[in-house]
DRENTIFI-760213 format. One line per field, with one value per residue (C-alpha): x, y, z; residue in three letters; residue number from 1. Coordinates in nm, 3 decimals. Example, Ala and Ser with C-alpha at 12.3 -4.5 7.8 and 13.67 -1.06 7.14 Angstrom:
% residues 2
c1	1.230|1.367
c2	-0.450|-0.106
c3	0.780|0.714
r	ALA|SER
k	1|2
% end
This chain:
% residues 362
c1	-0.453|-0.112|0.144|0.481|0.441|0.426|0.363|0.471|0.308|0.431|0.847|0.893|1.079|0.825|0.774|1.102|1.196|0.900|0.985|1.348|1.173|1.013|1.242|1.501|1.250|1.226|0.892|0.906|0.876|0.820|0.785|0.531|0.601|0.466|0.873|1.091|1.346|1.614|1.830|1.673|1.772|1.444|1.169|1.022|0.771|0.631|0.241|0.025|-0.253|-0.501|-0.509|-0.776|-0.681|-0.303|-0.302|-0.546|-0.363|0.000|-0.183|-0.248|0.078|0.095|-0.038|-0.074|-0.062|0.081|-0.016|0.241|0.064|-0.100|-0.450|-0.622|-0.477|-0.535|-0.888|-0.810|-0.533|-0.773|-1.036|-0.799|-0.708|-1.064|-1.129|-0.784|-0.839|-0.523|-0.459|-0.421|-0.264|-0.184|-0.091|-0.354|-0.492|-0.820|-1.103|-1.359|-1.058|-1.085|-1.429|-1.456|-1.161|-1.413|-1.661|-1.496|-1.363|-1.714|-1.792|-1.527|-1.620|-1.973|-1.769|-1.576|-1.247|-0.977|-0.816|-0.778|-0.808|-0.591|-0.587|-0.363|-0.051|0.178|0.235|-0.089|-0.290|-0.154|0.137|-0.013|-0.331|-0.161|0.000|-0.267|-0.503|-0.199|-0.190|-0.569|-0.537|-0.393|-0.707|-1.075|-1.185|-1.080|-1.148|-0.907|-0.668|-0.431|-0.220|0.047|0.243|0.499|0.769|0.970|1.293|1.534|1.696|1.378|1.474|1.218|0.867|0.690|0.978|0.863|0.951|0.794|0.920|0.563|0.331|0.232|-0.142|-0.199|-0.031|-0.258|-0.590|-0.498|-0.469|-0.801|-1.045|-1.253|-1.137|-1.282|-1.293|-1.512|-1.627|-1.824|-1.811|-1.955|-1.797|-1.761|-1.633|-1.403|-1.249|-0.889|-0.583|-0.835|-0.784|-0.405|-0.233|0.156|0.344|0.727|0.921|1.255|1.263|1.163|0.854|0.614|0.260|-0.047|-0.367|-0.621|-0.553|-0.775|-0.712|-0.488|-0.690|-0.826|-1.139|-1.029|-1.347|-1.582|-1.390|-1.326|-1.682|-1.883|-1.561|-1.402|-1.453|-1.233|-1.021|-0.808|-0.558|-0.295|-0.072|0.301|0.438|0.707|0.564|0.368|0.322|-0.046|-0.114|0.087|-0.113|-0.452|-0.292|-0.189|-0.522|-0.788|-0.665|-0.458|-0.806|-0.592|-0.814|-1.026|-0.720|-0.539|-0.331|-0.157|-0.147|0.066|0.305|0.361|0.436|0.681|0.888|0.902|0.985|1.124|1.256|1.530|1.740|1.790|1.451|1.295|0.973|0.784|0.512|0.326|0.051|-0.118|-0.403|-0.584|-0.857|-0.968|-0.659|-0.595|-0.478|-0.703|-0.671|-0.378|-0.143|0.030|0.261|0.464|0.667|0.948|1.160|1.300|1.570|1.717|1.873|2.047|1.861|1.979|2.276|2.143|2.013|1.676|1.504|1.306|0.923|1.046|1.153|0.864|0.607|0.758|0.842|0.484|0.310|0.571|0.520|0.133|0.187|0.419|0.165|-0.089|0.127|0.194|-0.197|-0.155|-0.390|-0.740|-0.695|-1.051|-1.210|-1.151|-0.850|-0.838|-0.511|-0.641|-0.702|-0.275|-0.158|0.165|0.369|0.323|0.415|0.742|0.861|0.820|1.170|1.049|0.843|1.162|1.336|1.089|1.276|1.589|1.372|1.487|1.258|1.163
c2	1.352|1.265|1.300|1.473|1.692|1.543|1.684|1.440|1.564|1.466|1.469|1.155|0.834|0.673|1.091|1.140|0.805|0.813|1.167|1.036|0.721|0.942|1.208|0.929|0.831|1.147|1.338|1.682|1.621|1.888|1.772|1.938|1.948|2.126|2.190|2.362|2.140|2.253|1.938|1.743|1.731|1.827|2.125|2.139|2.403|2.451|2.303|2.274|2.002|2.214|2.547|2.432|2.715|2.674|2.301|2.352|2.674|2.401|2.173|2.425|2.353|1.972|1.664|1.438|1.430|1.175|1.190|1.000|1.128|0.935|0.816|1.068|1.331|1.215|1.344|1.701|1.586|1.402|1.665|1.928|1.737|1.671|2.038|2.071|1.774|1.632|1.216|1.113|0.865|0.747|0.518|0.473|0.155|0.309|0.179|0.496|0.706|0.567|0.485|0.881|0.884|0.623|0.900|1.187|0.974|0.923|1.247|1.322|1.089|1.183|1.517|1.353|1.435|1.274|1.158|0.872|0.842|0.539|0.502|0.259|0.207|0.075|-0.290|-0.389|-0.278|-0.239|-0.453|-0.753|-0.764|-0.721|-1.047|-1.225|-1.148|-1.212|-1.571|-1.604|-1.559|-1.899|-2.106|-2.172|-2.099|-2.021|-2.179|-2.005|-1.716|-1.667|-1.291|-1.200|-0.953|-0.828|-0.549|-0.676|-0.623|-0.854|-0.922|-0.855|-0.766|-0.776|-1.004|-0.757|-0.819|-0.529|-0.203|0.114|0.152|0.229|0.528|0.449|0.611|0.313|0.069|0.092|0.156|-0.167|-0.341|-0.204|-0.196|-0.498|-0.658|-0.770|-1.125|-1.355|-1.668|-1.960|-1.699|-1.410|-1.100|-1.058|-0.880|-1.024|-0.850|-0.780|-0.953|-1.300|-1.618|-1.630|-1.867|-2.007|-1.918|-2.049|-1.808|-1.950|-2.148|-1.813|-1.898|-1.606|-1.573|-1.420|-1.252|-1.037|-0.633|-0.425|-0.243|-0.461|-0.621|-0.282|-0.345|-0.722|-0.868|-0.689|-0.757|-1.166|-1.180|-1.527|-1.583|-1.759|-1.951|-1.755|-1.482|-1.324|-1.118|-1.133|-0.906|-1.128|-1.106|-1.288|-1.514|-1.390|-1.063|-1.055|-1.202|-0.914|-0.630|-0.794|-0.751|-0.392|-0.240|-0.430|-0.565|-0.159|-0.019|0.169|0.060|0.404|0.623|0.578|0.844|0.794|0.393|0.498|0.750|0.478|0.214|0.450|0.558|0.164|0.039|0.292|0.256|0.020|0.032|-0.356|-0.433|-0.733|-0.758|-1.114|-1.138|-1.456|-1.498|-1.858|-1.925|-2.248|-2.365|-2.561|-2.554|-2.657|-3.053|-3.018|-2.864|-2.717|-2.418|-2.158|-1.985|-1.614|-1.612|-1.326|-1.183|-0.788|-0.610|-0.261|-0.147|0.136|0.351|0.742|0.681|0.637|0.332|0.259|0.068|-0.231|-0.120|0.206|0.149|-0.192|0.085|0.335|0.093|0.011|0.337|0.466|0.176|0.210|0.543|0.493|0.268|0.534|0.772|0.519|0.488|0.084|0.174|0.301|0.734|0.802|0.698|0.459|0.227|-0.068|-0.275|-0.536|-0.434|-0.396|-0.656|-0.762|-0.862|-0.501|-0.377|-0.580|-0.441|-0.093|0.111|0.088|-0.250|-0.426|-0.344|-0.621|-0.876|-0.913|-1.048|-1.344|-1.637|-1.803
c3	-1.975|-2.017|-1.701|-1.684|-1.402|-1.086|-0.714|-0.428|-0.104|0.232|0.218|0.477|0.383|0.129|0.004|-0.072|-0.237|-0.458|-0.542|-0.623|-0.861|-1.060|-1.141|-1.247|-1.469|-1.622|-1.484|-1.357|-0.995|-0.734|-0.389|-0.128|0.238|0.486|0.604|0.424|0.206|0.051|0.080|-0.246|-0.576|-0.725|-0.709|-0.378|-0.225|0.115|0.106|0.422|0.358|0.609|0.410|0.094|-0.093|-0.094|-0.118|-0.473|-0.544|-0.552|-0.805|-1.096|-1.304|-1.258|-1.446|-1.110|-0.771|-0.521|-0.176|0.082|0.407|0.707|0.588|0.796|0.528|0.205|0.167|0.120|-0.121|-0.334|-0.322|-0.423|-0.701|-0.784|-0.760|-1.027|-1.285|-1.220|-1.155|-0.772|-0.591|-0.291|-0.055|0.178|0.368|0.496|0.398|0.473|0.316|-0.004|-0.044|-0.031|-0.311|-0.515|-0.475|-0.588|-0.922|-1.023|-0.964|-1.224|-1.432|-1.458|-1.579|-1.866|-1.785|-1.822|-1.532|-1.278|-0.904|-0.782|-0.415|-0.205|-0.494|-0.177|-0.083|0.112|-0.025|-0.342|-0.458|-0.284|-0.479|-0.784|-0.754|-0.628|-0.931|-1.157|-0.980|-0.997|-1.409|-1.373|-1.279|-1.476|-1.141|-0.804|-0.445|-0.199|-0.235|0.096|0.069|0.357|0.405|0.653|0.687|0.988|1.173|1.057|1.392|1.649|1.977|2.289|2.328|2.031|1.801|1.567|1.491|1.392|1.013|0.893|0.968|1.335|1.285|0.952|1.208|1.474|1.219|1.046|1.393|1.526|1.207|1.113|0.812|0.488|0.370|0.147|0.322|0.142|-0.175|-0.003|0.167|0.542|0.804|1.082|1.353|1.327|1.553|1.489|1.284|1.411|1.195|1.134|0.813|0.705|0.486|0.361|0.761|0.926|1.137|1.131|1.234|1.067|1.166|0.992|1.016|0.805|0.441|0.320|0.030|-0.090|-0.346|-0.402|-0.199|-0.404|-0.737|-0.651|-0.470|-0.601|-0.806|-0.488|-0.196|0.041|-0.011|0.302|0.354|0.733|0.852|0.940|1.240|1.487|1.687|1.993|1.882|1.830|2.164|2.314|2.115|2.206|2.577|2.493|2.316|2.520|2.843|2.875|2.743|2.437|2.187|2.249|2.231|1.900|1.859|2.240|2.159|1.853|2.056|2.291|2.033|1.811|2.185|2.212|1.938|1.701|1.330|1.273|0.925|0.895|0.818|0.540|0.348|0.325|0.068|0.047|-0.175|-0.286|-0.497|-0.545|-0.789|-1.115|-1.350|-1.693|-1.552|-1.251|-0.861|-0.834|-0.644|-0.722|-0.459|-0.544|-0.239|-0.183|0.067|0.000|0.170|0.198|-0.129|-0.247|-0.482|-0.572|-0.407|-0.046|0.078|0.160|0.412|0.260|0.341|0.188|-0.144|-0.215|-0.126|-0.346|-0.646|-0.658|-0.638|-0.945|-1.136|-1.173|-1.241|-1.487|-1.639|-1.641|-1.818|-2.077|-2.130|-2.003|-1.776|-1.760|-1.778|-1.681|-1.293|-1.059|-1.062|-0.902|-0.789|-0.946|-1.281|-1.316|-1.490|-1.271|-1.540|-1.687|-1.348|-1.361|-1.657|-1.596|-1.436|-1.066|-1.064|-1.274|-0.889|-0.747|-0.988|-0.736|-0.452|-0.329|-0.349|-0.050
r	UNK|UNK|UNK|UNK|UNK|UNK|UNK|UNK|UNK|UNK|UNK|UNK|UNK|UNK|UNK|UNK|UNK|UNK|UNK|UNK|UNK|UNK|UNK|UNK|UNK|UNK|UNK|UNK|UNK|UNK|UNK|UNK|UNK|UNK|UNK|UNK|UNK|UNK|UNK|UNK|UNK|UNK|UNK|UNK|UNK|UNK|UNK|UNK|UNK|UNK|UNK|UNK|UNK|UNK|UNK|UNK|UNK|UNK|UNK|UNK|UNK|UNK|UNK|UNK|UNK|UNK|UNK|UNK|UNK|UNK|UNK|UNK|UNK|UNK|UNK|UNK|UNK|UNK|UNK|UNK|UNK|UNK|UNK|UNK|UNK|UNK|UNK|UNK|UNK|UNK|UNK|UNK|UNK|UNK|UNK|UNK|UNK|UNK|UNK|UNK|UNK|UNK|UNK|UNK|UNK|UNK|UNK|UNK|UNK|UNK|UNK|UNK|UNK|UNK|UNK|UNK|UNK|UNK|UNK|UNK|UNK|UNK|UNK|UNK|UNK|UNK|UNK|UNK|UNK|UNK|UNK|UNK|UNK|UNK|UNK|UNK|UNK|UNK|UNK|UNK|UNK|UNK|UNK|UNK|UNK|UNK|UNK|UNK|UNK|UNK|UNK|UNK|UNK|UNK|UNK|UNK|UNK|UNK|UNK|UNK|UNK|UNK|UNK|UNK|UNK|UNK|UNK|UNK|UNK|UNK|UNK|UNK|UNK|UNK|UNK|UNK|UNK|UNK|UNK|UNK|UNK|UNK|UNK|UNK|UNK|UNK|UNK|UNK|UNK|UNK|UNK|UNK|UNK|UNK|UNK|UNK|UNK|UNK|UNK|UNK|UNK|UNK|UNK|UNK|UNK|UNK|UNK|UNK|UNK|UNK|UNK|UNK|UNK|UNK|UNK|UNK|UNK|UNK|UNK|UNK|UNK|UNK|UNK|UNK|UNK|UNK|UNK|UNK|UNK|UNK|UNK|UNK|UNK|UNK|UNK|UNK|UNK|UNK|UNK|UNK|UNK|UNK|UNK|UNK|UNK|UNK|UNK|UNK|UNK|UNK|UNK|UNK|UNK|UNK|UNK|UNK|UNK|UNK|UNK|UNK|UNK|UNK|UNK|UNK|UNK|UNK|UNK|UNK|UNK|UNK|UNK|UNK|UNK|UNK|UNK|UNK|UNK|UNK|UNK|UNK|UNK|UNK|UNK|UNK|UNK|UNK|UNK|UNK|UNK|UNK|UNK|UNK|UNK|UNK|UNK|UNK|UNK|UNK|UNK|UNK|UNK|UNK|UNK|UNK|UNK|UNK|UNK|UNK|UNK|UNK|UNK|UNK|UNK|UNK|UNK|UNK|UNK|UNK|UNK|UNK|UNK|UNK|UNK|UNK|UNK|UNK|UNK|UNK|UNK|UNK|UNK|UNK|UNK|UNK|UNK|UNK|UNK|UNK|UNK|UNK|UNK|UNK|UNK|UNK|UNK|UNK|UNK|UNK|UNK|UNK|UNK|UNK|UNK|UNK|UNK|UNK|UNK|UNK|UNK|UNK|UNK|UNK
k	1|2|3|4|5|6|7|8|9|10|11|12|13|14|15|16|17|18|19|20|21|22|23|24|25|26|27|28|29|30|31|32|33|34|35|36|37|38|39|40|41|42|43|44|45|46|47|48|49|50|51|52|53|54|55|56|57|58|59|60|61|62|63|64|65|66|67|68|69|70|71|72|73|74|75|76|77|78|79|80|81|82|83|84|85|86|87|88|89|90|91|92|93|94|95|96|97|98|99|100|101|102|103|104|105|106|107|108|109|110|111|112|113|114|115|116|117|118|119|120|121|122|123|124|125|126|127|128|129|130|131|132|133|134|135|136|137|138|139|140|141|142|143|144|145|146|147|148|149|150|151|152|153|154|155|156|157|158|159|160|161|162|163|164|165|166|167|168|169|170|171|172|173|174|175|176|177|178|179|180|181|182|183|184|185|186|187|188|189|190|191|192|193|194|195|196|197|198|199|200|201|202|203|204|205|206|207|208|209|210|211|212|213|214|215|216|217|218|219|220|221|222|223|224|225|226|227|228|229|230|231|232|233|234|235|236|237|238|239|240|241|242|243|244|245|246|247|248|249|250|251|252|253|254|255|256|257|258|259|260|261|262|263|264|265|266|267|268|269|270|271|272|273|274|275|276|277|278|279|280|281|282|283|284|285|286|287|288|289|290|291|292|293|294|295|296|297|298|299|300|301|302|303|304|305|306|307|308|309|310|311|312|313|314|315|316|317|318|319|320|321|322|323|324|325|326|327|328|329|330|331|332|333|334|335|336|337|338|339|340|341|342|343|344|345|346|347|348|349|350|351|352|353|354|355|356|357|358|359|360|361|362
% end
């Protein structure tokens, strides 16, 4: 099923900018919110995710469906659009959220019809795992693959020296959730906030440590195709110490939701904010062992005359681009898609993913 009619539900800063993204590049975009907004420049209508009958009731006169919610709300998103035949995607980093969304496409599938469920289209997972296939296409076979990622203030104030640019509910599931890896070719779980290592980003000096969601289905797709395969979370230095302090030795690891109020009163959004994606992939090359490195660093921008912070607009650029390459029929139309299976090159070259071009290499 081809897409020109889009619905963007959940209005906040990712919402809106993806909203934005795709109307410039020429879909019919109405935006669902569960506020009233009358301050865009495109369709929007007032959608509350908890009323079924509304939320399917929105999706009969559009092609695809975009959810931009916290995790927790994307299920009745993706089985409204199940229930509708349109294409989904999201944004999402839970595991359990979109191993139901893997469900529902092959129930859909089973069904014949024509469209695709793509879960987590944002930067980790998402973007991330993208590049590191891309860099894995590069090697007869593969030994290690290594994928960071960090949205970060760029001028950290206090010990945590963070800030709360992303949805504070994913932030504190990522830190708490065990996280897939493959070790010795097989996959594993490993708790999160562990394996704290030291990464340099054009001289910065960050840490890593595994957080969960971030590699999406690339363990099960790379499984007893490589050695090891991880992805970390970048931080400033000391900061995982610090949250270890605050969710065990506080005892807020059992109480999520106030964890994430007092994290957000603490350390609220900050405009000035940067981006660091490392990824590195080693194996058997055409001239032997070898390395290859795709190392950026991404800062606000201005896009629809407004600027944007940084984890805004790389989240949004990836989630249009791979729809964009949907609508174009570059990608599978039918099922499940996988991060993966986007070639990153293609992604590159579409309006949104060409954005990802002015990074500056670190």
């Amino acid at each position: 099923m081809a897409i020109q009619r889009i619905q963007v539900v959940g209005l906040g800063k990712v919402g809106e900018l993806v909203a934005h993204l795709l109307a410039e590049a020429g879909y019919e975009v109405c935006g669902a919110d569960v506020r009233p907004r009358d301050d865009l420049p495109f369709a929007t209508k007032v959608v509350d995710v908890g009323d079924p009958a509304t939320l399917r009731a929105s999706l009969a006169d559009v092609d695809a469906v975009v959810s931009c919610l916290p995790y927790h709300r994307n299920l009745a998103v993706a089985e409204a659009a199940g229930t509708a035949c349109v294409h989904y995607f999201d944004l999402t980093e839970d595991v359990a959220t979109t191993a139901r969304v893997r469900a529902l496409a092959a129930e859909v599938e089973r069904d014949e019809v024509d469209v695709v469920f793509a879960p987590q289209c944002g930067l980790a997972p998402g973007l991330i795992g993208i590049v590191g296939a891309s860099l894995a296409e590069h090697f007869r076979t593969v030994r290690h693959m290594e994928l960071r990622v960090g949205a970060l203030p760029q001028h950290p104030a206090g010990l945590l020296g963070y800030a709360f640019n992303w949805s504070p509910e994913g932030v504190v599931n990522e830190y708490l959730n065990d996280s897939e890896v493959i070790r010795e070719g097989r996959r594993q779980l490993v708790p999160a906030m562990t394996e704290l290592e030291t990464v340099v980003i054009g001289g910065t000096r960050l840490e890593a440590f595994h957080t969960s969601g971030g590699l999406g289905t690339l363990c099960e797709t790379f499984e007893g195709r490589t050695q090891h395969l991880d992805y970390k979370t970048l931080r400033y230095p000391g900061h995982g110490e610090l949250m270890r302090f605050f969710f065990d030795e506080l005892m807020l690891r059992d109480r999520r939701e106030l964890a994430g109020e007092i994290l957000v009163n603490a350390k609220p959004p900050v405009d000035d904010d940067v981006v660091y994606l490392y990824a590195a992939v080693e194996g058997e090359g055409e001239h032997g062992l070898a390395r290859r490195q795709y190392v950026r660093a991404w800062y606000p921008r201005e896009i629809a005359g407004r600027r944007w912070r940084a984890i805004s607009w790389t989240t949004a650029a990836s989630a249009c681009a791979v729809i964009d390459l949907v609508s174009k029929g570059q990608l599978r139309t039918r099922g499940f898609l996988r991060q993966e299976e986007v070639p990153f090159a293609d992604l590159l070259a579409t309006p949104t993913g060409s954005l990802f071009e002015d990074g500056a290499p670190a």
